[in-house]
TILUMSE-504153 format. One record per residue: residue number from 0; residue in three letters; x, y, z of N, C-alpha, C, O, CB in turn. Coordinates in pm, 1 decimal, m for minus. Glycine has a CB too. Example, Ala and Ser with C-alpha at 12.3 -4.5 7.8 and 13.67 -1.06 7.14 Angstrom:
residues 2
+-----+--------+----------+----------+----------+----------+----------+----------+----------+----------+----------+----------+----------+----------+----------+----------+----------+
! num ! residu !       nX !       nY !       nZ !      caX !      caY !      caZ !       cX !       cY !       cZ !       oX !       oY !       oZ !      cbX !      cbY !      cbZ !
+-----+--------+----------+----------+----------+----------+----------+----------+----------+----------+----------+----------+----------+----------+----------+----------+----------+
!   0 !    ALA !   1319.0 !   m569.0 !    780.0 !   1230.0 !   m450.0 !    780.0 !   1320.0 !   m330.0 !    780.0 !   1423.6 !   m331.9 !    846.5 !   1130.8 !   m447.3 !    904.6 !
!   1 !    SER !   1285.0 !   m225.0 !    708.0 !   1367.0 !   m106.0 !    714.0 !   1290.0 !      3.0 !    787.0 !   1340.9 !    113.8 !    803.9 !   1408.4 !    m59.8 !    572.5 !
+-----+--------+----------+----------+----------+----------+----------+----------+----------+----------+----------+----------+----------+----------+----------+----------+----------+
***
This chain:
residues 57
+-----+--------+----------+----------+----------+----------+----------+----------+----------+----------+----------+----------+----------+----------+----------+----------+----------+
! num ! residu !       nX !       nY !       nZ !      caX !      caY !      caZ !       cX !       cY !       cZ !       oX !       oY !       oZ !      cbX !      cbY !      cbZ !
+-----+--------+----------+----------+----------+----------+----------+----------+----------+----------+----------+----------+----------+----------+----------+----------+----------+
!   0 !    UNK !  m9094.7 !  m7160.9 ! m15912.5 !  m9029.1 !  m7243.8 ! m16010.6 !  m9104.5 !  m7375.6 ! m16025.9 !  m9095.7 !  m7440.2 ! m16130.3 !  m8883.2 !  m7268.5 ! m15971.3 !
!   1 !    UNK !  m9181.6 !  m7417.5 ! m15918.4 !  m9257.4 !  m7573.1 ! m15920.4 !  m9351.0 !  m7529.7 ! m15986.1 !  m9359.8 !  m7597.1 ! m16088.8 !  m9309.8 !  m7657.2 ! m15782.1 !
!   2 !    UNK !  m9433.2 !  m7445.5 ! m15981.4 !  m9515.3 !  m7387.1 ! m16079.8 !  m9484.6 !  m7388.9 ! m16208.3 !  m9560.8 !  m7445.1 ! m16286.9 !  m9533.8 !  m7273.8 ! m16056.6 !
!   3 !    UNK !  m9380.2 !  m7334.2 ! m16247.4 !  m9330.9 !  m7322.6 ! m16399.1 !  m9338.9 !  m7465.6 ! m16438.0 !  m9397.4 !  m7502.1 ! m16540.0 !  m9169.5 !  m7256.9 ! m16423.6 !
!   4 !    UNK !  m9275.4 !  m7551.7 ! m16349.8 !  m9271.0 !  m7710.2 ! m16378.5 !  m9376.2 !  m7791.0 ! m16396.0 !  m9384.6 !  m7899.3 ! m16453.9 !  m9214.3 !  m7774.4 ! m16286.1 !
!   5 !    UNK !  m9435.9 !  m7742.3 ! m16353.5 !  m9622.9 !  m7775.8 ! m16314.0 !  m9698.3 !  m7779.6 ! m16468.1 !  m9762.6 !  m7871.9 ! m16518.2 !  m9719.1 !  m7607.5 ! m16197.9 !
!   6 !    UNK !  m9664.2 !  m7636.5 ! m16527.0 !  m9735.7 !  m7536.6 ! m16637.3 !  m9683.0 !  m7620.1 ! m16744.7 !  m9768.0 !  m7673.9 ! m16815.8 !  m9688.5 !  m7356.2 ! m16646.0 !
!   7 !    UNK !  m9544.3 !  m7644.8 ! m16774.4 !  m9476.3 !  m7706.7 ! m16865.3 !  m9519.9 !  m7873.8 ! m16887.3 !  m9509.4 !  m7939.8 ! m16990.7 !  m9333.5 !  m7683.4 ! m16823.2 !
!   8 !    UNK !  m9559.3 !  m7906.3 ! m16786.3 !  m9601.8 !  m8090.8 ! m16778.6 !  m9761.8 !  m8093.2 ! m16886.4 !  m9796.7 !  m8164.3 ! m16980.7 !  m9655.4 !  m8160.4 ! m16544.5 !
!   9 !    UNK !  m9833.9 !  m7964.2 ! m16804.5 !  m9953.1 !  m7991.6 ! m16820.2 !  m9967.4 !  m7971.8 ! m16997.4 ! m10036.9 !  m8038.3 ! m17074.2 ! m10043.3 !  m7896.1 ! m16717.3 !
!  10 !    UNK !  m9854.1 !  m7829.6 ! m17035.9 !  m9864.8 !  m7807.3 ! m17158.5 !  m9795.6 !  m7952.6 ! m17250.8 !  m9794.5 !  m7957.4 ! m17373.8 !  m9792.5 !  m7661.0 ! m17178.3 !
!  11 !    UNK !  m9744.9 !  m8056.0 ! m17165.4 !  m9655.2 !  m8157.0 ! m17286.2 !  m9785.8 !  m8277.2 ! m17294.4 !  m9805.3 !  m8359.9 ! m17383.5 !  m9453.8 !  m8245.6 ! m17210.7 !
!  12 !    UNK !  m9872.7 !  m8250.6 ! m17155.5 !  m9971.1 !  m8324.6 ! m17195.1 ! m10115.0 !  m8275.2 ! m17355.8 ! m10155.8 !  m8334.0 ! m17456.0 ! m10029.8 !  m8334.4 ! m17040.4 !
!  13 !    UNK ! m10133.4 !  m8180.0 ! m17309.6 ! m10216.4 !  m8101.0 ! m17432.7 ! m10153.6 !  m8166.6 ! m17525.6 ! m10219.7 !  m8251.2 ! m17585.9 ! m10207.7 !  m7930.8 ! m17455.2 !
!  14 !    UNK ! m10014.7 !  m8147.4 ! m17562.4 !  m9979.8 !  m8116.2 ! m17707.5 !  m9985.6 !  m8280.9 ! m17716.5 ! m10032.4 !  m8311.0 ! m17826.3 !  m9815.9 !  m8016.0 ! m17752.7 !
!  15 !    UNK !  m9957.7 !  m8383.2 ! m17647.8 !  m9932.1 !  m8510.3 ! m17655.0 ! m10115.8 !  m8531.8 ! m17687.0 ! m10122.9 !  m8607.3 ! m17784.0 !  m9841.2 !  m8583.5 ! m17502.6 !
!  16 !    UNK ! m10195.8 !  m8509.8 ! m17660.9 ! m10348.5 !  m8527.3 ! m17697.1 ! m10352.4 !  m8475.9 ! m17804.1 ! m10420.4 !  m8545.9 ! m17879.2 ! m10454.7 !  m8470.6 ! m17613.8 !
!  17 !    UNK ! m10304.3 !  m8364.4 ! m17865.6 ! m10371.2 !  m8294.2 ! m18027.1 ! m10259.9 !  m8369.3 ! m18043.9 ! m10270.9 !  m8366.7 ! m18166.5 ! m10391.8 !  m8102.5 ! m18093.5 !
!  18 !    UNK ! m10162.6 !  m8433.6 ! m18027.3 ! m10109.0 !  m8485.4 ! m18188.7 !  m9918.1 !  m8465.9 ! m18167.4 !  m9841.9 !  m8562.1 ! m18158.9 ! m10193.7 !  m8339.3 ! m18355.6 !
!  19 !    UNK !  m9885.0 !  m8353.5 ! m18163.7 !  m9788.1 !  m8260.0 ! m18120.5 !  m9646.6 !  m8348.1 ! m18030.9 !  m9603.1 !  m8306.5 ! m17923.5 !  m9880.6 !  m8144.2 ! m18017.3 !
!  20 !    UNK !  m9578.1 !  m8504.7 ! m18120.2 !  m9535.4 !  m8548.0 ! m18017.9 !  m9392.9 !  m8505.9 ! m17985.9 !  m9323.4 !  m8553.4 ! m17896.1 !  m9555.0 !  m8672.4 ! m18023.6 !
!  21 !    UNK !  m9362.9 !  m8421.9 ! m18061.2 !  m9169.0 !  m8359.0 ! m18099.5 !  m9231.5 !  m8234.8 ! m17979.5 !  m9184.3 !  m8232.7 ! m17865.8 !  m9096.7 !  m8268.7 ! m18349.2 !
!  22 !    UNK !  m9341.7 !  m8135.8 ! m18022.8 !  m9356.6 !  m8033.5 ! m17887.5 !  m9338.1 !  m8110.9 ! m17741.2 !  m9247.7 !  m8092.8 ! m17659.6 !  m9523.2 !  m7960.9 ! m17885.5 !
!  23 !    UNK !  m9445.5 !  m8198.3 ! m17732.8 !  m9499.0 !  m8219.3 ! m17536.8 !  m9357.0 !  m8320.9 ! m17545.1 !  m9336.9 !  m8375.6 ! m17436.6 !  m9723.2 !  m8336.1 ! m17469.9 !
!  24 !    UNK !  m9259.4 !  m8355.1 ! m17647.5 !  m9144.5 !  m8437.3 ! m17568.0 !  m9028.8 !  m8320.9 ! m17503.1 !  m8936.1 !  m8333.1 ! m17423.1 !  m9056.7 !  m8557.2 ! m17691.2 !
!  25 !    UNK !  m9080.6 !  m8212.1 ! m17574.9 !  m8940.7 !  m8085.5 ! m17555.8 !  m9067.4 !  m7999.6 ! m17417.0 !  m9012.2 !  m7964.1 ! m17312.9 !  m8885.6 !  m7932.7 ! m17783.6 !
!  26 !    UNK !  m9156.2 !  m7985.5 ! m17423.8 !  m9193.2 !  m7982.1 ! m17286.1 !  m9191.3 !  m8014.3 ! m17200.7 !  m9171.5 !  m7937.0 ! m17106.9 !  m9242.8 !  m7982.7 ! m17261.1 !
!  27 !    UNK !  m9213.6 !  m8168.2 ! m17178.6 !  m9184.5 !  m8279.5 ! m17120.5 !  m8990.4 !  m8275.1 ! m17027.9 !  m8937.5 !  m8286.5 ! m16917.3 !  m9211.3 !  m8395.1 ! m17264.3 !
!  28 !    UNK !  m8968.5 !  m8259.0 ! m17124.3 !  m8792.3 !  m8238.8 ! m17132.1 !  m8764.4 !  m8072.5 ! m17015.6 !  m8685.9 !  m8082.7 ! m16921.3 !  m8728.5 !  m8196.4 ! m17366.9 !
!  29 !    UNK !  m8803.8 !  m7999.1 ! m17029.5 !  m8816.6 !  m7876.7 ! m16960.8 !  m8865.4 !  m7944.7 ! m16825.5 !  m8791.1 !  m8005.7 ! m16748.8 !  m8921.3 !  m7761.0 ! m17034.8 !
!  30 !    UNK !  m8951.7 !  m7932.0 ! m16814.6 !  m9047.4 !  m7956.6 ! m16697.1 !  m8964.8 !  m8047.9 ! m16584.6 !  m8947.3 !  m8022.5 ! m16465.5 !  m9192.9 !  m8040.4 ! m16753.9 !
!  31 !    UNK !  m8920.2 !  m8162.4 ! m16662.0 !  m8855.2 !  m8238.3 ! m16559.0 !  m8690.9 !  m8194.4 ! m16534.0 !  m8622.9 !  m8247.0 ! m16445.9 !  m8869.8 !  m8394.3 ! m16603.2 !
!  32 !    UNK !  m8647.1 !  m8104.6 ! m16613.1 !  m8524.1 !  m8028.2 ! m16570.0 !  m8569.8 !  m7976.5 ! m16480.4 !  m8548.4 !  m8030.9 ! m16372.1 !  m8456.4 !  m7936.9 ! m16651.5 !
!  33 !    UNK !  m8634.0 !  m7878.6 ! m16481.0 !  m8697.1 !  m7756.4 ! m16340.6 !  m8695.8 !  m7824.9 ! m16197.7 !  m8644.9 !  m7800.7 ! m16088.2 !  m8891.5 !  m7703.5 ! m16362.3 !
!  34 !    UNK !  m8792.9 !  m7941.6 ! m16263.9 !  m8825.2 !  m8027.5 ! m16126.1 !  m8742.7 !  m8079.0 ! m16060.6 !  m8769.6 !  m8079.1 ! m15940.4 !  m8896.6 !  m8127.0 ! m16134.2 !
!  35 !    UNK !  m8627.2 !  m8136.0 ! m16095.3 !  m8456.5 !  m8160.0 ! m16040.4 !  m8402.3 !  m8059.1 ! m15987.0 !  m8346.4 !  m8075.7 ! m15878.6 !  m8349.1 !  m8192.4 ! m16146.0 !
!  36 !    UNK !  m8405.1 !  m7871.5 ! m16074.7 !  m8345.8 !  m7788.8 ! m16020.9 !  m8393.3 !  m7742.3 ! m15877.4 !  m8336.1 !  m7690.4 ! m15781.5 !  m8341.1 !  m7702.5 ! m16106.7 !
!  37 !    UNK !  m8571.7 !  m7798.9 ! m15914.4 !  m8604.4 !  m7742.6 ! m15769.9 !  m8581.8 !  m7835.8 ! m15653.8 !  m8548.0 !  m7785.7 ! m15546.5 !  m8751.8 !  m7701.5 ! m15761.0 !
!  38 !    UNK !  m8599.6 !  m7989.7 ! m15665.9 !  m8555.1 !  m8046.5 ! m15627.5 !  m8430.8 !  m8029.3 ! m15521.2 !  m8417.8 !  m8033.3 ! m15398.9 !  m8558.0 !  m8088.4 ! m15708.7 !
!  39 !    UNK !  m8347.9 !  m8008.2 ! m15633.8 !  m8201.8 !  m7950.6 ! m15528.0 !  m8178.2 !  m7823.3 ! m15490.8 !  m8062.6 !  m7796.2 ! m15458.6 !  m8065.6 !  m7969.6 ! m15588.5 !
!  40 !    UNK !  m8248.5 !  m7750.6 ! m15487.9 !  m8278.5 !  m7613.9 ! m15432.1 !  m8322.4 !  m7608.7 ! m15292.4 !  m8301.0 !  m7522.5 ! m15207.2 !  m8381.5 !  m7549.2 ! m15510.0 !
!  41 !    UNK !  m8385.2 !  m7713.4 ! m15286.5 !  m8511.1 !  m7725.4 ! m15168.3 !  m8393.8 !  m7807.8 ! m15106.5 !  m8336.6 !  m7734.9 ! m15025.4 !  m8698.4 !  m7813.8 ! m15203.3 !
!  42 !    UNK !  m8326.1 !  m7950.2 ! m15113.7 !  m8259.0 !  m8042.0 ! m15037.8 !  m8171.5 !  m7942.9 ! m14983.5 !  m8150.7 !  m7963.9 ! m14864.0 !  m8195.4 !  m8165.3 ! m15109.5 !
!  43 !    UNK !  m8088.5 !  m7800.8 ! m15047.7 !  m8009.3 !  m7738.9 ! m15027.3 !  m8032.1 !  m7640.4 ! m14894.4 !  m7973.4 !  m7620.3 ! m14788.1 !  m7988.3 !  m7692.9 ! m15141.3 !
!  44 !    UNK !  m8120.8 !  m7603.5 ! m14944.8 !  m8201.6 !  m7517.3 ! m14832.4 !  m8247.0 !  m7611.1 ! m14689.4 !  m8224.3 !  m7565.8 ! m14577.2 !  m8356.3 !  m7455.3 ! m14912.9 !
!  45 !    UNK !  m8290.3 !  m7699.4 ! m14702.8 !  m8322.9 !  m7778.8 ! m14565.5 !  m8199.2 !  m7818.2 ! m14495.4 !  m8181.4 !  m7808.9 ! m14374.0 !  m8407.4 !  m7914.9 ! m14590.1 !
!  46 !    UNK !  m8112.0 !  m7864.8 ! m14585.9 !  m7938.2 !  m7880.3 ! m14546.1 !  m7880.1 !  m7757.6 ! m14430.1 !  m7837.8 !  m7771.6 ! m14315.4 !  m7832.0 !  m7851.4 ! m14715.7 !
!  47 !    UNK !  m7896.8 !  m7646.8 ! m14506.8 !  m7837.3 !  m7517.7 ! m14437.8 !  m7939.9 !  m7469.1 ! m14337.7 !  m7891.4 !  m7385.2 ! m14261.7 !  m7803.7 !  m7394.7 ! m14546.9 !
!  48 !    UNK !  m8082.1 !  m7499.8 ! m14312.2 !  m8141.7 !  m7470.0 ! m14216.5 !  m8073.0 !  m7590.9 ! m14099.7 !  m8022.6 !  m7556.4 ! m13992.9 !  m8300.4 !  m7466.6 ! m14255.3 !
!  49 !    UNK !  m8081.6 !  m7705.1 ! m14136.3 !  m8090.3 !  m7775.8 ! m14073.5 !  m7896.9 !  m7750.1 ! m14005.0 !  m7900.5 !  m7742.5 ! m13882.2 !  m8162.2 !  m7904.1 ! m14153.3 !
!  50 !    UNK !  m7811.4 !  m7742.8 ! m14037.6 !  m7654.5 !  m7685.3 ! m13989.9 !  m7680.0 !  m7563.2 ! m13939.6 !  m7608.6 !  m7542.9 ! m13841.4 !  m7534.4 !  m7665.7 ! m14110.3 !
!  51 !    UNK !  m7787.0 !  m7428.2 ! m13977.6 !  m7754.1 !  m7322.4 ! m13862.8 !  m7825.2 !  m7378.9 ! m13737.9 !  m7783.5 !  m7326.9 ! m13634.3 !  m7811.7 !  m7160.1 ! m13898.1 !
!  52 !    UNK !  m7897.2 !  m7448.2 ! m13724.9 !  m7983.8 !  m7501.1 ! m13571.6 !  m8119.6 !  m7469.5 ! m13585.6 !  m8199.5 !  m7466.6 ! m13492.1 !  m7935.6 !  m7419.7 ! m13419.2 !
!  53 !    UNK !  m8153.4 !  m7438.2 ! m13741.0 !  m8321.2 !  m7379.9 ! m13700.1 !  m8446.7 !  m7479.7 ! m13691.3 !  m8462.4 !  m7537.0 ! m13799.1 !  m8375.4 !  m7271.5 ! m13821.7 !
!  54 !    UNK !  m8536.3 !  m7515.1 ! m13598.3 !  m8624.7 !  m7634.6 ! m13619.8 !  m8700.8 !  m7649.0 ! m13780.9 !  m8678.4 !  m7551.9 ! m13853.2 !  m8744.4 !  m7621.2 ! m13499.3 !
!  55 !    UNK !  m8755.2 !  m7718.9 ! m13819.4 !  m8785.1 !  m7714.3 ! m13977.2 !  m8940.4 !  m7710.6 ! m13959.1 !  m9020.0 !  m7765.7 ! m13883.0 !  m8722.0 !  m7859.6 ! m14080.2 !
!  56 !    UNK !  m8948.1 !  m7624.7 ! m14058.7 !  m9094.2 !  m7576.8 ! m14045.7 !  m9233.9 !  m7618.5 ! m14065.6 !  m9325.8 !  m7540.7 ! m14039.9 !  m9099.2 !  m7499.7 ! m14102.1 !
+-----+--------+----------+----------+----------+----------+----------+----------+----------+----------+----------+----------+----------+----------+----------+----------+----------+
***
């Protein structure tokens, strides 16, 4: 998914260089949703490792 977030930044940059500023703002707009979702995906996951007892990796 950080990948997808990754792909989407790089594409809002392109379009923000040719011209394209309504595209790379709705890319732009994607990208940093993802990056929040993963964001709290990951805090979530270290949370529940960290309550069953497992050392963090």
């Amino acid at each position: 998914m950080l990948s997808l977030a990754l792909t989407l930044l790089v594409l809002a940059l392109v379009a923000a260089l040719l011209g394209f500023g309504g595209l790379a703002a709705d890319f732009a707009g994607i990208a940093q949703i993802l990056f929040f979702v993963f964001l709290v995906l990951f805090l979530i996951s270290a949370v529940a490792s960290a309550l069953r007892g497992r050392p963090p990796v």
